[in-house]
C-alpha positions in Angstrom: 32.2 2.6 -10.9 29.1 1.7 -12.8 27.2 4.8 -11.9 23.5 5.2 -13.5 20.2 7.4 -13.1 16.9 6.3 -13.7 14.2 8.8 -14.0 10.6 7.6 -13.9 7.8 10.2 -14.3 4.4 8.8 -12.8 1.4 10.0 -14.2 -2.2 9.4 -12.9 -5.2 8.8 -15.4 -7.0 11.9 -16.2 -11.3 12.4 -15.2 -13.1 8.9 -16.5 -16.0 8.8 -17.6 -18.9 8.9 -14.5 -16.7 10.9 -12.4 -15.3 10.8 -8.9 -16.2 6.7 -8.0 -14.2 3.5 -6.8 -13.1 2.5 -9.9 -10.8 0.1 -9.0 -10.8 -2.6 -11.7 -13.7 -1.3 -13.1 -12.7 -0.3 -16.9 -14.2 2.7 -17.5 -12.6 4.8 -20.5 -11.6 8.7 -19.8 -14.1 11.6 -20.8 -13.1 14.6 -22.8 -12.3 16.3 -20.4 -10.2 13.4 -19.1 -8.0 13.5 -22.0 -7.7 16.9 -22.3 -6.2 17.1 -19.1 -3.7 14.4 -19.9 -2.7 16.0 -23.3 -2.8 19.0 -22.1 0.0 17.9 -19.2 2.1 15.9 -21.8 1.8 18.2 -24.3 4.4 18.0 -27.0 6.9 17.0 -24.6 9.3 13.9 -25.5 12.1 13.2 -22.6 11.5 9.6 -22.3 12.7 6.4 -23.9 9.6 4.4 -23.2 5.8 4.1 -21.8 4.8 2.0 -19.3 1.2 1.9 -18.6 -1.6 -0.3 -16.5 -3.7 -2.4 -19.1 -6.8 -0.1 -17.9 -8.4 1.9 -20.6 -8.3 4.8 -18.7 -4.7 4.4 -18.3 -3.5 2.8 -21.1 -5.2 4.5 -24.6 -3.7 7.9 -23.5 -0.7 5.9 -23.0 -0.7 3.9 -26.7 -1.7 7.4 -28.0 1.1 8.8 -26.5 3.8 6.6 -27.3 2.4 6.1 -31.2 2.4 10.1 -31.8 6.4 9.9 -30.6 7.2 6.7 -31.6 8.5 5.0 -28.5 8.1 1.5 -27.3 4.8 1.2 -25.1 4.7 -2.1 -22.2 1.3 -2.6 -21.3 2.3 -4.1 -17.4 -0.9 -5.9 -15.7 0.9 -5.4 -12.7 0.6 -1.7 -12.2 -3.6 -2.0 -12.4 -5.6 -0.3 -9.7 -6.2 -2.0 -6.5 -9.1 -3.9 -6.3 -12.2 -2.2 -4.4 -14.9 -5.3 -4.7 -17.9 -4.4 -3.8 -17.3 -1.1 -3.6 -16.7 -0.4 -6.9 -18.6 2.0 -9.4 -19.9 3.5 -6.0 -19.3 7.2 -5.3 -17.6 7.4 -1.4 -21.6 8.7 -0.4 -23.1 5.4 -2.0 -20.5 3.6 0.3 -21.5 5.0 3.4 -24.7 4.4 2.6 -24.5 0.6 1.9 -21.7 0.2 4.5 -22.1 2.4 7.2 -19.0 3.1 9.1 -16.8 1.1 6.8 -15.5 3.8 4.9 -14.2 5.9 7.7 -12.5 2.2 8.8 -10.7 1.9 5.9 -9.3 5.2 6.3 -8.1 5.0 9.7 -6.9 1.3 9.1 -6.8 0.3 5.6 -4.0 -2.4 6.4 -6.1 -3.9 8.8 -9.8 -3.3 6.7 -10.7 -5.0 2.7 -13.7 -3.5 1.3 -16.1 -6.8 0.6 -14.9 -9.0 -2.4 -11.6 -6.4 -2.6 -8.3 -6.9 -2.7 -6.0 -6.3 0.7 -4.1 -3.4 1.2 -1.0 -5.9 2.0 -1.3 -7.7 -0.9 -1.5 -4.9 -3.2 1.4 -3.2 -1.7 3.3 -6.6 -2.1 2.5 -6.3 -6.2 3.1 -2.9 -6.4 6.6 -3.7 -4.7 7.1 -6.0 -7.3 6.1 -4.1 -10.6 8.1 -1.2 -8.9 11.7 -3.4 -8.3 10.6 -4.8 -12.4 10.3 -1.7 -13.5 13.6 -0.4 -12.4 15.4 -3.2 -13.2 13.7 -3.2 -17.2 14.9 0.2 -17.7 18.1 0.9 -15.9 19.5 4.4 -16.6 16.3 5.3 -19.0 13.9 7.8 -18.7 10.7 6.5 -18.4 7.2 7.4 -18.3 4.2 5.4 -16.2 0.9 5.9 -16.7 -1.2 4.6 -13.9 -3.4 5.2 -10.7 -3.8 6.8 -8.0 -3.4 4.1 -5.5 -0.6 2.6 -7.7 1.4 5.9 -7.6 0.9 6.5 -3.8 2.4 2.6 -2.9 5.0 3.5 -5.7 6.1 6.4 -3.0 5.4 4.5 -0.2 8.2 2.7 -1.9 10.5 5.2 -2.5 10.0 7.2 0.8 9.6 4.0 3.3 6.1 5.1 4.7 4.3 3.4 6.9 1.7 1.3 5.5 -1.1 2.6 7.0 -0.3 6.2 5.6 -0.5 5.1 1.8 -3.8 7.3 1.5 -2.7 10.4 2.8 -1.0 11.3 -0.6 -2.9 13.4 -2.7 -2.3 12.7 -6.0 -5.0 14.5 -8.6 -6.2 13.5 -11.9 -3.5 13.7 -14.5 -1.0 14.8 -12.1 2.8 14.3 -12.4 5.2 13.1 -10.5 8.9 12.5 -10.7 11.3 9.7 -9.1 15.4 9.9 -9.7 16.9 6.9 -8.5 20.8 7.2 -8.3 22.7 4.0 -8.0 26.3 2.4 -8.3 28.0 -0.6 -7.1 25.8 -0.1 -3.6 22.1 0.5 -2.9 20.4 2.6 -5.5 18.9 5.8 -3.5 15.7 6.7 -4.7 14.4 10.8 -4.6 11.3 12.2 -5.1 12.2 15.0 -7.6 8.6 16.5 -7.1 4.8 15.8 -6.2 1.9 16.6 -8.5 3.9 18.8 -10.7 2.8 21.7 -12.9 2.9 21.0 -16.9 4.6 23.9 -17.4 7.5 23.0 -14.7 8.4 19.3 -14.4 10.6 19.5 -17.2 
């Protein structure tokens, strides 16, 4: 049987600079203490074959960094950028409610059914999300790869893997600079997807 294991580690951005906001597409570049969070989680650590990043700064110079220090290929994939936020965007989630009142807590309680002015639907993101995910996978069969993206990206990745309900995709916490780990299993049938772990320590996703 042609038996394989793909292993892809997803890795949210660390701080950017101007702190907590909707950033969305908005290409703000990390702070220091943005990348020290990142370096500090990758550390010296070298299990993959390749870097995948969004074409963000805040997402992708860690990522060229990374991948130039250990010498691995780096794909710089448009499709794995934030979702859109429109007119939300460089706003904190105070600034929101003041400028839209009520239209935060609707997005919460129904972001398939609610676009933030000028943003990008829920359903359509999820849609290329699906599609970078399925690429993805199919690029690097049996490798171990790492992604360096969002937070929104890496919560519709799971929705993904785990077959949540799309109006769940934001009740996934998923932390500056945190790791997490998909192991997809797959032969002649259906590849299986498992989330190895959630926001994983530095010291233990290894």
């Amino acid at each position: 049987m042609n038996r394989y294991t793909t292993v892809i580690d997803l890795m949210r951005h660390g701080e950017p600079e101007g702190g907590r906001l909707f950033r969305g597409s908005k290409d703000d570049p990390l702070s220091a203490t943005g990348w020290q969070q990142m370096r500090t989680v990758a550390a010296e650590f070298r299990p993959w074959q390749a870097v995948v990043s969004s074409p963000l700064r805040r997402c992708r110079e860690f990522a060229e960094e990374l991948a130039t220090r250990h010498g691995l290929p780096v794909e710089i994939d448009p499709l794995f950028r934030e979702i859109g936020f429109g007119d939300w965007e460089g706003l904190s989630a105070e600034q929101v409610e003041v400028r839209h009142p009520g239209a935060l807590a609707e997005y919460w309680r129904a972001p398939e059914g609610y676009t933030p002015p000028g943003g990008e639907p829920l359903v359509r993101f999820d849609a290329r999300i699906e599609a970078a995910w399925d690429g993805l996978l199919e690029r690097h069969r049996g490798a171990h790869v790492l992604l360096v993206c969002h937070g929104g990206v890496i919560r519709a990745c799971l929705r993904q893997v785990l077959g949540l309900p799309l109006a769940n995709l934001w009740r996934i916490d998923v932390p500056y600079a945190a790791p997490t780990r998909v192991r997809i299993h797959g032969d002649h049938g259906e590849p299986v997807p498992i989330l190895e772990f959630l926001n994983g320590g530095f010291a233990g996703w290894w």
